[in-house]
N, C-alpha and C positions, 0 to 999 in steps of 0.2 A: 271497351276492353283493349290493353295491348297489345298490338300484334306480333312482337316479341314473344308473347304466351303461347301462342299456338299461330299453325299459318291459316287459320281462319277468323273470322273478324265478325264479331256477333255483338247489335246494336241494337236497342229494343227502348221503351217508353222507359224512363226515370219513375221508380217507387221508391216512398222512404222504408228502411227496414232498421232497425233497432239492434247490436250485437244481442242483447238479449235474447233474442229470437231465433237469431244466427246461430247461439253457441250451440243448445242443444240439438238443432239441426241437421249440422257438422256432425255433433257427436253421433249421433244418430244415423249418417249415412255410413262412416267411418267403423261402425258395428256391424252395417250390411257388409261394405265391400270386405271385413275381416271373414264374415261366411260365407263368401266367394274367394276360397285363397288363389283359383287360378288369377285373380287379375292383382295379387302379388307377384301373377310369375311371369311374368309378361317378355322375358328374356327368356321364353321356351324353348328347349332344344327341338330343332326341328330335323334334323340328324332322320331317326325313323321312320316321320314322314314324307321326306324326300324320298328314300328309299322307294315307297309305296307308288309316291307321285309319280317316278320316272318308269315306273312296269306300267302305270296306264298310260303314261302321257306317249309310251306307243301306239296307243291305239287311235284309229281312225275317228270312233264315235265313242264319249263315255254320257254312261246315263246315271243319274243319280236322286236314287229313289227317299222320298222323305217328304214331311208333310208337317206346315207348320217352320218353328225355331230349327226345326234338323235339314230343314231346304234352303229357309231363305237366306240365311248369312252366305253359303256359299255359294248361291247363285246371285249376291248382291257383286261380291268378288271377282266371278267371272266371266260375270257382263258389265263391267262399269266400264272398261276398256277394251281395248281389243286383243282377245288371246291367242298368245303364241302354242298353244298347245293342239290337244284336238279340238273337236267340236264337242259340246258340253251342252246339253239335254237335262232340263229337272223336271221331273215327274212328282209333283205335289198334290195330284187327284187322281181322282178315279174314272174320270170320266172317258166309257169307252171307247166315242170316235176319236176322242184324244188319243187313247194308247192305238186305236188299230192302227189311225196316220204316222205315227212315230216309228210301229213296228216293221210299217210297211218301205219305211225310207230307209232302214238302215239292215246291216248284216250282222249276224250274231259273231260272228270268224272276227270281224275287224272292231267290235263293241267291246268295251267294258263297263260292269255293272256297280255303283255304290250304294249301299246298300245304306241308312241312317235315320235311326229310331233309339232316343234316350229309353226308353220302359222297352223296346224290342215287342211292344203288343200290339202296338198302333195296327186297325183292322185295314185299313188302308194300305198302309206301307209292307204289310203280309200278303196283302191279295197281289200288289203289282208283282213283289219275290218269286211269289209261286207262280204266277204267270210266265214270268222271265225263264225260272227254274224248266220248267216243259219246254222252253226255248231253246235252250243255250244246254242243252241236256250233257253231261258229263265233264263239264268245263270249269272246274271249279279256282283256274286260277283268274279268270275273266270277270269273279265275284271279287267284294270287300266289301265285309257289314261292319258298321261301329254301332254299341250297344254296351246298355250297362253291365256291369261285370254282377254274375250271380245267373241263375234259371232265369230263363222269358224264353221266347218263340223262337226269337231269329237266334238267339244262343241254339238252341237247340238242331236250330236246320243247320246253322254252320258245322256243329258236330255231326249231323247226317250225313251233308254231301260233303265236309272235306274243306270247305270254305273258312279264311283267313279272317278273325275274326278280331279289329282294336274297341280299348275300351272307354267307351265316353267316361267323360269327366264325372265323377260321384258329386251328387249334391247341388248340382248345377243344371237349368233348366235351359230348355232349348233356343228360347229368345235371350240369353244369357251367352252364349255356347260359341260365340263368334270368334272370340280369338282363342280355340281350342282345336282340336281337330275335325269337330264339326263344322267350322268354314275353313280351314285352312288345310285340309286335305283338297277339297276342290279348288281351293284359288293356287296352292301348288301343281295342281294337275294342269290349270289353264295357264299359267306360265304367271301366278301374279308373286309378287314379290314379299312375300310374306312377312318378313325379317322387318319392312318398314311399313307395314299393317303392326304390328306391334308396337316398335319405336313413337310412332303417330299417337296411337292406345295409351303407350306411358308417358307421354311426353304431356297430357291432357290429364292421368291423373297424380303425376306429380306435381304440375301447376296446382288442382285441388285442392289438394294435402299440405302447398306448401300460401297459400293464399290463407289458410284456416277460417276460419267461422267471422268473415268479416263484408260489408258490404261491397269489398272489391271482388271477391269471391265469383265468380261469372255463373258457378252453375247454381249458386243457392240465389244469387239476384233473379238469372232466370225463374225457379222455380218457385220463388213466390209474385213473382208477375202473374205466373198462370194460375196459382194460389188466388190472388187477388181477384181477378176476370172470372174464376169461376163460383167463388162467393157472391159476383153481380148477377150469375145468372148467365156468363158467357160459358158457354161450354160446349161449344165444338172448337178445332184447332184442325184449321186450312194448310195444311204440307204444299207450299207452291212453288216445282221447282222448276228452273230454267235450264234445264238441260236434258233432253232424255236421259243421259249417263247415269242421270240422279234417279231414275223413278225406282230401280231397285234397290235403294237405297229408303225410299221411301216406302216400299212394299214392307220392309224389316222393320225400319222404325213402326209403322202403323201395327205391328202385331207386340212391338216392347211395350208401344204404350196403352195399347187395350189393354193387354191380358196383363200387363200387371198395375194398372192404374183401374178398371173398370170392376170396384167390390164394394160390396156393404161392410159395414164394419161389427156386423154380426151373422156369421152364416148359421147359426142356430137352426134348428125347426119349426120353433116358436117364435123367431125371430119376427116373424109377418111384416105388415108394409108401416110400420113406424122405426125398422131400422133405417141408417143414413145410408145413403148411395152417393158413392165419389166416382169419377173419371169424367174426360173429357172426349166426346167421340172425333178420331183424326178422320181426314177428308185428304185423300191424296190428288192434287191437282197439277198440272204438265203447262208452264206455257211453251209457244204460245197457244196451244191450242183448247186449251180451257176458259183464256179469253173470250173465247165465240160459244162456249154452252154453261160457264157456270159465273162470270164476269157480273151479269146482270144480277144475279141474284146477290154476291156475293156486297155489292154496291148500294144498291135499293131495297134487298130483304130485310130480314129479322136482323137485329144486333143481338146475335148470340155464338157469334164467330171471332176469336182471333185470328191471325196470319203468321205465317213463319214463310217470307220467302228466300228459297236457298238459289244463289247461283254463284257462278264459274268465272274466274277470269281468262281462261287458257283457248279458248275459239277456238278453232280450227281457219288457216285463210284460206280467203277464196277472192275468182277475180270480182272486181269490181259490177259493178250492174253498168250496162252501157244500154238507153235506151234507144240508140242510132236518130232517127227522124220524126220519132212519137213525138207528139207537144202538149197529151192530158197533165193535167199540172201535177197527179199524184205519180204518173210517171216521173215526170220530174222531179219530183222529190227524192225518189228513188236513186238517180241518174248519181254514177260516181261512187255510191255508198257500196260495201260489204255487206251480204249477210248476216255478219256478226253484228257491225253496227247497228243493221236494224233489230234484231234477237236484242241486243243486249237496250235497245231503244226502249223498245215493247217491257221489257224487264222494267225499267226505272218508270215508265209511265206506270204500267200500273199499279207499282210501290205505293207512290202521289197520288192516286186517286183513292185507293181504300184509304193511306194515311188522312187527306183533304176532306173526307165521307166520315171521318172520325171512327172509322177500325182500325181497334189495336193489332200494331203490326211488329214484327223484328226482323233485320233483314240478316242474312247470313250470308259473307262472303267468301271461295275459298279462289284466291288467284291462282293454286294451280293442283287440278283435282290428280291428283295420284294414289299410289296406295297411302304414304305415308297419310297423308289430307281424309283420306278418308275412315283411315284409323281415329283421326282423333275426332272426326262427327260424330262416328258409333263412340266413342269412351264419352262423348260430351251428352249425347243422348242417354245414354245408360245413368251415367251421372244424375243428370239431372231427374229422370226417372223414378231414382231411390231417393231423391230429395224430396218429391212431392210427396211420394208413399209417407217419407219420415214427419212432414206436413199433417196429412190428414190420418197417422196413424195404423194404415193397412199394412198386410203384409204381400208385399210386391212379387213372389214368389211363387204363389199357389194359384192357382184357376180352378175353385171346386165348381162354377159352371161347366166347365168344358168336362169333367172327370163326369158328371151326369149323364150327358151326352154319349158319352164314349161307353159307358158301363149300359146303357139303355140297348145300342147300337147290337153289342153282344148279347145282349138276352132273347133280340126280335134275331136276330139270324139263327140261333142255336134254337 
């Protein structure tokens, strides 16, 4: 692909595809992004939300409550770099030694609460509210919940206590919701640059739009690579990235691609176990340190793995390794090199070995990770997402597993 297109650089195995195959596919993704109008509007006024941003970004500590699509875009935002803002807290479970340690490090005076739940029912993201709520007792400018507009829950409490209430995006599901004010309320909070988290987003899909249903096309070439590998029976997909920066990036991706790649394509009742089941299950993996616990298997196991490794060209320097009077020769080897050189060493080697072991791999380069760079992984991710869906025919938007779950969940507590 050219790098002219976008400033990252995505390389993968040659398949042949046929425009025939192409056109409708195109057309077909281009149907979805038309019922997502937000990512028509990708020149969002963010006026509003700045507003919001700069009442918390007084505060010493912000928490932000959410679970699932309504947490992790903005916690993908606000940890990828280092923010200029407060300290920024996401609370995406329930689990109690988690909240008591978090409640016990900070002060409810210098905290502020976000509050963020599409349906406003999530039982999760209600419990930690009320919890908070008995905390922070009478403070209701230290709140901001975003929820859909109409009756739910946290509508209702924000009418209670007095709590400022914006409203998610209609229509638009939480692994979805990134460049909305569901990530972009806390990446303005943390001081991220929002304005080129968008720029980055459209700059990826108007490359798309303007490439059309052709095999130069990057995100429909992708997507039937993966098309292809999991017709053979390959079906998992190894997220391997070389930066810590990335793994939040890769926590987001790993939930766009389950929940809306992982369906049968008949959820009937009668459907039983002669419907088709499509998805590939993602595997988020960190070098270098997954080297040393999942390397082996990934080499010598099953071939039923692709690879996506992502890395960084922007390092950070550092001095040199100096081994003074040591003479082991793996010192030596060391002796003079950077950090980075060895990091990004460790990277290319083990490109070449899954490649050499004959695992389908692509490598994804971004020379220099910022907001903008990061915007256009998420619009590439997404993209290609609604391609495969448009591929195997599902509809990439619904999770009625998870809505089982959830309605289960409320019957045994009540």
């Amino acid at each position: 692909m050219d790098r002219n297109d976008y400033c990252i650089d995505i390389s993968q195995d040659k398949i042949s595809i046929s425009d025939e195959l192409l056109i409708p596919i195109f057309s077909g993704v281009k149907k979805l992004i038309d019922t997502l109008p937000l990512f028509n509007e990708l020149d969002l006024d963010l006026i509003e939300l700045l507003a919001h941003a700069r009442r918390f970004r007084a505060f010493q500590d912000v928490i932000v409550f959410g679970t699932g699509g309504s947490c992790l875009s903005g916690k993908m935002y606000a940890t990828f770099k280092d923010a200029t803002g407060p300290k920024m807290h996401f609370v995406d479970n329930v689990d109690p030694y988690e909240w008591n340690r978090l409640m016990n490090a900070i002060s409810p005076q210098t905290t502020g609460i976000v509050v963020i739940s599409k349906s406003g029912n999530t039982t999760e993201t209600l419990c930690q509210t009320f919890m908070a709520l008995r905390q922070w007792e009478n403070v209701p400018e230290h709140f901001l919940f975003v929820t859909d507009p109409g009756e739910n829950a946290l509508r209702e409490i924000a009418e209670h206590d007095g709590i400022t209430c914006l409203d998610h995006p209609i229509g638009i599901g939480g692994r979805f919701s990134g460049f909305s004010v569901v990530g972009l309320l806390p990446a303005l909070i943390a001081g991220v640059d929002a304005k080129d988290v968008l720029h980055g987003a459209s700059e990826v899909m108007c490359a798309f739009l303007q490439h059309g249903p052709f095999e130069s096309n990057p995100v429909l070439a992708s997507a039937y690579w993966q098309n292809d590998l999991f017709l053979k029976g390959i079906n998992m997909s190894v997220l391997f990235c070389y930066a810590e920066r990335l793994h939040p990036f890769a926590e987001w991706y790993r939930q766009l691609w389950s929940e809306s790649l992982g369906k049968k394509d008949n959820y009937a009742p009668d459907c039983g176990e002669n419907c088709k089941r499509y998805g590939t299950t993602p595997v988020v993996s960190l070098g270098t340190i997954d080297q040393h616990s999942q390397l082996q298997l990934y080499v010598d196991g099953p071939r039923d793995k692709f690879f996506t490794i992502v890395a960084v060209g922007d390092h950070p320097k550092t001095e040199p390794v100096s081994i003074g009077g040591v003479s082991n020769f793996i010192s030596r080897a060391l002796d003079g090199h950077t950090m980075a050189e060895l990091f990004v060493t460790h990277q290319q080697v083990t490109q070449q070995t899954l490649v050499e072991n004959g695992n389908p791999t692509r490598n994804i380069f971004i020379p220099e990770f910022n907001e903008r760079s990061l915007g256009q992984l998420m619009m590439f991710s997404i993209l290609e997402t609604l391609a495969l869906a448009c591929i195997w025919r599902i509809d990439p938007f619904n999770q009625p597993g998870v809505k089982f779950g959830k309605d289960r969940v409320i019957a045994l507590m009540r």
